[in-house]
C-alpha positions as CSV (number, residue, x, y, z in Angstrom):
1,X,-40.0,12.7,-13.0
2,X,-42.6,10.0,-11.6
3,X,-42.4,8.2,-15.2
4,X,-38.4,8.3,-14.4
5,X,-38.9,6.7,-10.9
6,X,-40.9,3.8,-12.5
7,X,-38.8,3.0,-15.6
8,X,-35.6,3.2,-13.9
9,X,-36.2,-0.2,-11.8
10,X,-36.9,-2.2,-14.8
11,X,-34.2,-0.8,-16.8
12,X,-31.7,-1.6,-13.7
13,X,-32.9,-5.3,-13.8
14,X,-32.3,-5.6,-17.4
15,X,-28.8,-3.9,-16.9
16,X,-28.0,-6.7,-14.2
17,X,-29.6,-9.7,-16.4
18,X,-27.3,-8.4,-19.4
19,X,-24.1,-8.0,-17.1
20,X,-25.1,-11.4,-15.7
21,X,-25.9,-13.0,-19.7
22,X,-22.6,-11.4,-19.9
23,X,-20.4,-13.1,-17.2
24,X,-22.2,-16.6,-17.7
25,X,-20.6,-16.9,-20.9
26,X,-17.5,-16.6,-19.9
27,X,-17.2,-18.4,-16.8
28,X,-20.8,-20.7,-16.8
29,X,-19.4,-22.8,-14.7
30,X,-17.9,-20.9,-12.2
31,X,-20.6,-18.1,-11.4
32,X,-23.7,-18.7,-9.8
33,X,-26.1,-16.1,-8.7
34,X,-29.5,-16.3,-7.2
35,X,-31.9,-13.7,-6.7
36,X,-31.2,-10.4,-6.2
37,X,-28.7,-10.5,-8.4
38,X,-25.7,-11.0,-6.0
39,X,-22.4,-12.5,-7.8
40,X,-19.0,-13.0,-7.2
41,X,-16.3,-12.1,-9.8
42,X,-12.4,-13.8,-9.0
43,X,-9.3,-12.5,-10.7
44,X,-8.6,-16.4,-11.2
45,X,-11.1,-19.7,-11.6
46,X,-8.0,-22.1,-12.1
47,X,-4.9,-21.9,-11.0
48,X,-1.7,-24.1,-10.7
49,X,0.7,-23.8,-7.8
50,X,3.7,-25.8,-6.4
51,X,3.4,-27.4,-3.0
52,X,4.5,-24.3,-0.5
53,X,3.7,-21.6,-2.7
54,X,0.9,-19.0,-1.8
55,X,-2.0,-17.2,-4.0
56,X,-3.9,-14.7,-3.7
57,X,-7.4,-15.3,-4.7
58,X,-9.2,-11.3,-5.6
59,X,-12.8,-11.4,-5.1
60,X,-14.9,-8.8,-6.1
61,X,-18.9,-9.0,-4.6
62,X,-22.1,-7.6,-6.1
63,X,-23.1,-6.3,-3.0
64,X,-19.8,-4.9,-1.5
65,X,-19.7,-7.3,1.3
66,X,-17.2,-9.3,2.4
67,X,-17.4,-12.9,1.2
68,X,-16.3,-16.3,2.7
69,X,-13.1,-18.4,1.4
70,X,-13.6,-22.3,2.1
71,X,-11.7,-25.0,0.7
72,X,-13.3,-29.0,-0.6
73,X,-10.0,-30.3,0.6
74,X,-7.7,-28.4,3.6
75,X,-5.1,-31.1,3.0
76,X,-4.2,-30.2,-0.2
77,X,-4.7,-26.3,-0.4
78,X,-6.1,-24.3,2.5
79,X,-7.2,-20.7,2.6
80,X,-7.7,-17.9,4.9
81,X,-10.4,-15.7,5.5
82,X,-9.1,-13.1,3.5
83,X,-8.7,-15.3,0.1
84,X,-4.8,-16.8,0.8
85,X,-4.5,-19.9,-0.8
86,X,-1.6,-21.9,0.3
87,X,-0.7,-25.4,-1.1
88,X,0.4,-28.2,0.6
89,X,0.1,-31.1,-1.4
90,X,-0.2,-32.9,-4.8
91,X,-3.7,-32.6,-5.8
92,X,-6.5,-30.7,-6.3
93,X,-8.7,-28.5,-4.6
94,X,-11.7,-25.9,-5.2
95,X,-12.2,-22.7,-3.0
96,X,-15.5,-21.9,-3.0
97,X,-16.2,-18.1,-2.4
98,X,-19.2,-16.9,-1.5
99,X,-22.0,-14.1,-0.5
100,X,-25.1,-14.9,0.8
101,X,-27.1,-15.3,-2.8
102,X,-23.9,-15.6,-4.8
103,X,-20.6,-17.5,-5.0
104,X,-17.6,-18.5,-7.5
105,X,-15.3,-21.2,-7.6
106,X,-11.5,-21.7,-8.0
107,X,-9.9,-24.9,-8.5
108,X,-6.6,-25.1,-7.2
109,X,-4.1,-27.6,-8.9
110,X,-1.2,-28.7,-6.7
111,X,1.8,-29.9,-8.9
112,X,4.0,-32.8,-7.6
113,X,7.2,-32.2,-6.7
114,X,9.8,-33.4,-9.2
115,X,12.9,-34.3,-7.8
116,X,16.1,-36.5,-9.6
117,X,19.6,-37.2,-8.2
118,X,22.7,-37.0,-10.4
119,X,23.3,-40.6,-9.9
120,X,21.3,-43.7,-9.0
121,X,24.3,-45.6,-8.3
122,X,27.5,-44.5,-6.7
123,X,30.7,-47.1,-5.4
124,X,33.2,-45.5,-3.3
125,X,36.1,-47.0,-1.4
126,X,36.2,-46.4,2.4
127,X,37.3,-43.1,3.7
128,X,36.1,-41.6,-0.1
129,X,33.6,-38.7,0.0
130,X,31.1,-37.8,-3.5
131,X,28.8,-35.1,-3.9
132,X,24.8,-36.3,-4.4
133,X,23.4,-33.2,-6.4
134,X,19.4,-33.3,-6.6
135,X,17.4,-31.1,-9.0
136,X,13.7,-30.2,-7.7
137,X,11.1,-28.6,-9.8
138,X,10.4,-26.4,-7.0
139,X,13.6,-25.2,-5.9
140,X,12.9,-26.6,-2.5
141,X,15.7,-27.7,-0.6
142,X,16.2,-31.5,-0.1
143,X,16.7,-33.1,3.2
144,X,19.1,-36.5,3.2
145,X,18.8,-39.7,5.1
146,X,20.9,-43.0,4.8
147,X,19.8,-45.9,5.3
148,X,23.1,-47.3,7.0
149,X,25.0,-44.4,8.7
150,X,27.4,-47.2,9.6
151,X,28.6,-48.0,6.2
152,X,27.6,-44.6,4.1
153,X,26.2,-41.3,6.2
154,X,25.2,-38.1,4.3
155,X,25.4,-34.6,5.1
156,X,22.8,-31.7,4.8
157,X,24.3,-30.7,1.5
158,X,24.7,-34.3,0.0
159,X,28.1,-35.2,0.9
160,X,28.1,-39.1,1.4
161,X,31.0,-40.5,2.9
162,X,32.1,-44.2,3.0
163,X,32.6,-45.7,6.2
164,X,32.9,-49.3,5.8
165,X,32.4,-52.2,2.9
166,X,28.6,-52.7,2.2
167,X,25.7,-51.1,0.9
168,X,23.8,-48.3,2.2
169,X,20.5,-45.8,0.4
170,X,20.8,-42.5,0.7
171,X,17.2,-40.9,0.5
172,X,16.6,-37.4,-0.6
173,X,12.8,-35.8,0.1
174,X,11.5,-32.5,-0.9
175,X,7.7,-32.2,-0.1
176,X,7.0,-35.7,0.5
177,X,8.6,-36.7,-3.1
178,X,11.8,-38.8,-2.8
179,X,14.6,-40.0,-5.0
180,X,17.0,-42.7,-3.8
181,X,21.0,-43.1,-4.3
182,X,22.1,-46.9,-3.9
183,X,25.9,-46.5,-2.3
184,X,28.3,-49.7,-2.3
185,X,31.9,-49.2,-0.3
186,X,34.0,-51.8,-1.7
187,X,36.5,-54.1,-0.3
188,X,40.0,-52.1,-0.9
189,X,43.0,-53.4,-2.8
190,X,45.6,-54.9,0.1
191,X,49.4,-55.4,-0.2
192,X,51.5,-56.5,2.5
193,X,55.4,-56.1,1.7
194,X,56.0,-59.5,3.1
195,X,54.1,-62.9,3.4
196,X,57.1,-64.1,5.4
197,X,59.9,-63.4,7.3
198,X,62.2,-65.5,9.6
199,X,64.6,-63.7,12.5
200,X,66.1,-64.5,15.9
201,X,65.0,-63.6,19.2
202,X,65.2,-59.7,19.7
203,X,64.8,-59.3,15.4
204,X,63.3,-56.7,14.3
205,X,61.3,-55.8,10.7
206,X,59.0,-53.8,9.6
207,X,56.3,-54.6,7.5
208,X,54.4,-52.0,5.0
209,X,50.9,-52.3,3.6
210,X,49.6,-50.2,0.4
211,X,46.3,-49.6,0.0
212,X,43.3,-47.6,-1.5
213,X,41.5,-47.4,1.4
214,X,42.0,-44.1,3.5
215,X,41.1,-46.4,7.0
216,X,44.1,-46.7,9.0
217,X,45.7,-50.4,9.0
218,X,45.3,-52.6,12.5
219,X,47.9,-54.8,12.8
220,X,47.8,-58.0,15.5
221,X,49.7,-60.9,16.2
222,X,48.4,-64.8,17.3
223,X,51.1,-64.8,19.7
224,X,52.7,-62.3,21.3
225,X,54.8,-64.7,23.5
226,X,56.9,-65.4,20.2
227,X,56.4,-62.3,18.1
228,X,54.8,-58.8,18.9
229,X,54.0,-56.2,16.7
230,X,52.8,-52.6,17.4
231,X,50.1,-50.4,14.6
232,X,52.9,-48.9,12.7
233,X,53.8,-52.5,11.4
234,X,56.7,-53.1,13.3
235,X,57.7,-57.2,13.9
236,X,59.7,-58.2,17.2
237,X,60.7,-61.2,17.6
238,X,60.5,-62.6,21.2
239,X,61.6,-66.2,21.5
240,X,62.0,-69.2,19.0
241,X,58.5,-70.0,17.3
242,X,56.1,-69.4,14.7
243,X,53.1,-66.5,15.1
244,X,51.0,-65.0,12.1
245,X,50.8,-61.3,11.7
246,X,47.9,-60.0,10.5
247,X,46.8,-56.3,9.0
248,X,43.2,-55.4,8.1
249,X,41.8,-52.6,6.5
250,X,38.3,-52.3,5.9
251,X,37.5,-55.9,6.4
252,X,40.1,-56.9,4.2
253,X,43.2,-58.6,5.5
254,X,46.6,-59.9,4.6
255,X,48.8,-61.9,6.9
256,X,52.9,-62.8,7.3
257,X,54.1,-65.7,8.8
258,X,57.0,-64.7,11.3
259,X,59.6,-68.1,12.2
260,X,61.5,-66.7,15.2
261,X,64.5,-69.3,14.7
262,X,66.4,-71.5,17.2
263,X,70.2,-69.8,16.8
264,X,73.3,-72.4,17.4
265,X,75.9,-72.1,19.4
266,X,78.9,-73.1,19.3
267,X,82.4,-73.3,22.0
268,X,85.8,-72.9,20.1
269,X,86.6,-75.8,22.4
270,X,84.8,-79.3,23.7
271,X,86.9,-79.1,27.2
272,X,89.6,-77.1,28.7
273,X,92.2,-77.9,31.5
274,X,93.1,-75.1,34.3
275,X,94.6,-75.0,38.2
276,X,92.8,-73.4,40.5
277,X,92.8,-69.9,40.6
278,X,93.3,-69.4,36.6
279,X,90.7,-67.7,34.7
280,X,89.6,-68.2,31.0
281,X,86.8,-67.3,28.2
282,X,84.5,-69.4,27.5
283,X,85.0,-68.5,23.9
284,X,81.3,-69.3,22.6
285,X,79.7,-68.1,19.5
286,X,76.3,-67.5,19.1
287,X,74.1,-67.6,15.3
288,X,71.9,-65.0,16.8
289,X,74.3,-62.6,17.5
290,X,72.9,-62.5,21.0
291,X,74.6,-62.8,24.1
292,X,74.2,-66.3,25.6
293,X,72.7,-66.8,29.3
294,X,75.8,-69.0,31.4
295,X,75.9,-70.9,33.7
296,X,78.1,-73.9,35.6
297,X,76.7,-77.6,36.8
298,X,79.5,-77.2,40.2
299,X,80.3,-73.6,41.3
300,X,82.1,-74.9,43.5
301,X,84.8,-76.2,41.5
302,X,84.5,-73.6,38.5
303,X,82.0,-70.7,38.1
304,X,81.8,-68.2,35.1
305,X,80.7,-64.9,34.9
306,X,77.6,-63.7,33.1
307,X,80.3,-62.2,30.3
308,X,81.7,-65.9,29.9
309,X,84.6,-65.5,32.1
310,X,85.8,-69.2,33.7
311,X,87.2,-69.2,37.1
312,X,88.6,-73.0,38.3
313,X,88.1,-72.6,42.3
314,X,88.9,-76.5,43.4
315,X,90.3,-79.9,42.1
316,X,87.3,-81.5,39.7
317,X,85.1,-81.5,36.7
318,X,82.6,-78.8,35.8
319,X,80.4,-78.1,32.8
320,X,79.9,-74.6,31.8
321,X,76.7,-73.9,29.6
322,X,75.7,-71.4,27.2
323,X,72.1,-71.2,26.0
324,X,69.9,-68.8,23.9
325,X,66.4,-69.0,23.4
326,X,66.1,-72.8,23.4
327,X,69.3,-73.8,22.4
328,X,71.6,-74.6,25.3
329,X,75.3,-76.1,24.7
330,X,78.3,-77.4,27.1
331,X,81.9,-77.3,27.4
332,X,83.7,-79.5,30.3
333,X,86.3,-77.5,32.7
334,X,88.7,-79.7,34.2
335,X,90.4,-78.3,37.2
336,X,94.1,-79.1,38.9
337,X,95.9,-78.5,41.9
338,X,98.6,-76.0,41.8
């Protein structure tokens, strides 16, 4: 038994030279162990992981202690005390795990993230909406940005919608990787139904646009004092003149002259003769279809109605007018004694 006690020491040693012979040969550059005889055995020396994802690193002492988990580089993979490795970015990174005369490496490769967008260019109209699909390596979401909400914005899910001409990126980023999506909103096609129109004083027309744009028309006039015209596209005329209306969508605009046109008028007769008291029409015609605005130059001897009626009150000469929007003509009343 004594001979036992003494060979069984030196047989031990050998057993843990040979075990460590052993190890070294498969992972020499991972092992080390110092006297004693304390090593550290992993269940991985490499490993490859996307940015986010988590690994357990196994570690398996000599001595049936505990070891420590520390990591060359935090940034890109960091580790807990209890051997969670979690990557955060591109790169690399070695955990070193150790006991106090024996520790093992693992090096930790952090993939880039891949990412690609189904298109690099996209051209929409104003109003139109498309769908940015992204594909990631990772199978991390993608957040989006745009570079001009004003012209193109972008939802959560990649829905960019055109706001107005111009040219806007839209940005899409999974762990720190980006991919970009150049959007141009065109000018739209614009037709107005008329380029010109001419009417009289109280006309009205109404004008049409077609377009390809979704962006309501807005309609305005240069002068409202001869023609007005509301957002529906709607021309009235006010008094004799010329005014421009103008329609714009999207930046794009069309315009239609409107000529509000001087009517004539005309009496069925130069003069007429009456004695006081007698009545008569003033018998005028008007191109304009509008009712004319009377008046006399001597009340006093005959006076007229705002219907036209003439009225001879005393002995003399009169003029009786008629005039519509800028055009003003006479007819001379002569009246007699009973």
């Amino acid at each position: 038994m004594p001979q036992y006690k003494k060979i069984f020491p030196a047989v031990f040693a050998v057993l843990c030279m040979i075990s460590m012979l052993i190890f070294s040969v498969y992972q020499p550059s991972t092992v080390h162990a110092a006297s004693g005889y304390e090593f550290v055995i992993l269940n991985k020396y490499s490993k490859s992981l996307n940015i986010g994802d988590e690994f357990q690193l196994i570690a398996v002492t000599s001595n049936g202690k505990k070891p420590s988990f520390s990591s060359s580089s935090s940034s890109v993979a960091s580790v807990n005390t209890y051997g969670k490795v979690t990557a955060k970015k591109a790169g690399t990174a070695t955990i070193t795990v150790k006991i106090r005369n024996g520790e093992a490496r693992c090096k930790i490769t952090v993939q880039k993230t891949k990412i690609q967008v189904s298109a690099r260019k996209i051209s929409l109209e104003n109003g139109c909406s498309a769908k940015l699909n992204v594909t990631v390596s990772t199978g991390h979401p993608a957040t989006f940005k745009s570079s001009k909400k004003s012209v193109a914005s972008v939802d959560k899910n990649g829905v960019i919608t055109a706001k107005k001409p111009g040219t806007a990126t839209i940005t899409a980023t999974v762990d720190r990787t980006s991919a970009a999506c150049q959007v141009t909103v065109r000018q739209p096609t614009l037709k107005l139904s008329k380029s010109s129109v001419s009417l009289f004083r109280k006309g009205v027309v109404k004008l049409s646009v077609s377009s390809t744009s979704k962006s309501t028309p807005k309609w305005k006039t240069n002068k409202k004092s001869v023609a007005t015209v509301d957002q529906k596209g709607t021309v009235t005329a006010v008094k004799h003149g010329t005014a421009t209306i103008t329609v714009t969508v999207d930046g794009c605009s069309k315009t239609c002259e409107v000529t509000v046109k001087k009517p004539q008028i005309c009496f069925a007769k130069d003069s007429v003769t009456l004695t006081v008291g007698e009545t008569a029409p003033a018998n005028v015609s008007v191109s304009s279809k509008n009712k004319p605005e009377f008046s006399s130059s001597n009340s006093h001897v005959a006076s007229v109605s705002e219907n036209g009626r003439i009225t001879a009150r005393a002995k003399g000469r009169a003029y009786i007018y008629a005039k519509e929007d800028g055009a003003k003509e006479r007819m001379t009343v002569t009246v007699k004694e009973k």
